[in-house]
C-alpha positions as CSV (number, residue, x, y, z in Angstrom):
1,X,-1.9,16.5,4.7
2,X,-2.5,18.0,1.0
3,X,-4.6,20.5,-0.5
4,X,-5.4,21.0,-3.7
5,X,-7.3,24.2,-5.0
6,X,-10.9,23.5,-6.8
7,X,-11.6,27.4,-7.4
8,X,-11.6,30.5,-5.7
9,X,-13.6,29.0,-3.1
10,X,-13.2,24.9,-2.9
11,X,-10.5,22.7,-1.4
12,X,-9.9,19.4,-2.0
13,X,-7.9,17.8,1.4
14,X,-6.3,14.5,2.0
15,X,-5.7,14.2,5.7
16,X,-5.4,11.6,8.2
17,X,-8.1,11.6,11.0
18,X,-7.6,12.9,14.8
19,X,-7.3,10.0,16.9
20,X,-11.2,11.6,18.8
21,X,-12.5,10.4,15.3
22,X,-11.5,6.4,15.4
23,X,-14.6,4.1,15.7
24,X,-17.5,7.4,15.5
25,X,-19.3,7.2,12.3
26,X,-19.6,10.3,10.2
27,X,-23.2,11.0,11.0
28,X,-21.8,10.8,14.6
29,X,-19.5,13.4,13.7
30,X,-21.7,15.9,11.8
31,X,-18.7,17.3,9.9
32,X,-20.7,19.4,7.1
33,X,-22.8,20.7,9.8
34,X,-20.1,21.5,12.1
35,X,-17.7,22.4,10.1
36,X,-18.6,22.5,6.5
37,X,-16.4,20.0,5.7
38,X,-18.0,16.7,3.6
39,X,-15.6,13.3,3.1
40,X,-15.7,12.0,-0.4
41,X,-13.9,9.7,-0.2
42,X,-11.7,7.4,2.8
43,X,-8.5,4.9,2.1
44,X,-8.1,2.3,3.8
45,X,-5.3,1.6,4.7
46,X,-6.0,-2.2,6.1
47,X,-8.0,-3.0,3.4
48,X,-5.3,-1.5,0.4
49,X,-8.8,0.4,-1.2
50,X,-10.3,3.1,-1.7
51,X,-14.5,3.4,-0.4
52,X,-17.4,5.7,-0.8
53,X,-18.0,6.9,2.8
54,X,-21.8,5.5,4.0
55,X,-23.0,7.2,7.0
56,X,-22.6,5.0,9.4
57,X,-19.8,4.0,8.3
58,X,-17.0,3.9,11.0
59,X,-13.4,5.7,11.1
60,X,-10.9,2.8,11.5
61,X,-6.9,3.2,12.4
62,X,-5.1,3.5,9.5
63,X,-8.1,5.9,7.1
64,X,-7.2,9.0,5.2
65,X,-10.2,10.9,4.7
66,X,-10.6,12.7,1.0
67,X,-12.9,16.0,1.6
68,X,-14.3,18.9,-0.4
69,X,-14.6,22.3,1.7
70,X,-14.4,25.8,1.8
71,X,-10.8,26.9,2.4
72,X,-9.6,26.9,6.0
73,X,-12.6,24.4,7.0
74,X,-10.3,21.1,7.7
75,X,-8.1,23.7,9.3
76,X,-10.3,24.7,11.6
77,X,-12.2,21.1,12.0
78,X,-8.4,19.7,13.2
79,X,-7.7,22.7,15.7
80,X,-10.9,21.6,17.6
81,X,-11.0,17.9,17.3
C-alpha cells in the first residue's frame, strides 16, 4: 500500500483490493458514499494497463486501485471490508 500527501487534507493511495471487493462493481460498492474514498484510477494486472474506472465496471483478481481521499479514509474503508 502507498500514500502520498496532496495537501493538508488529500491522499493519494495505491492499494490492492480486499478479497469482499472481487467481481462487485464500484457503484455496488458506494465507496465515496461510504467512505469518502473515490478510485481514479485501477491497474490491471491481467491486462498489463492502466483504466479509467466506469461504474459498473467490475473489481477483477489481480487490480490495484489508485484513490483520492481524506486522510485515514482507505484506512478505515480496509478495517471494515
Amino acid at each position: 500500500m502507498l500514500f502520498r500527501s496532496l495537501g493538508p487534507d488529500l491522499m493519494l493511495s495505491e492499494f490492492k483490493p480486499p478479497e469482499s471487493f472481487l467481481g462487485r462493481s464500484f457503484i455496488q460498492l458506494e465507496l465515496p458514499k461510504r467512505f469518502g474514498v473515490t478510485v481514479v484510477a485501477v491497474r490491471r494486472e491481467k491486462e498489463k494497463k492502466v483504466i479509467l474506472p466506469k461504474a459498473d465496471d467490475e473489481i477483477q483478481e489481480g487490480d490495484t486501485l489508485l484513490t483520492v481521499s481524506k486522510p485515514g479514509a482507505v484506512n478505515i474503508l480496509l478495517g471494515k471490508a
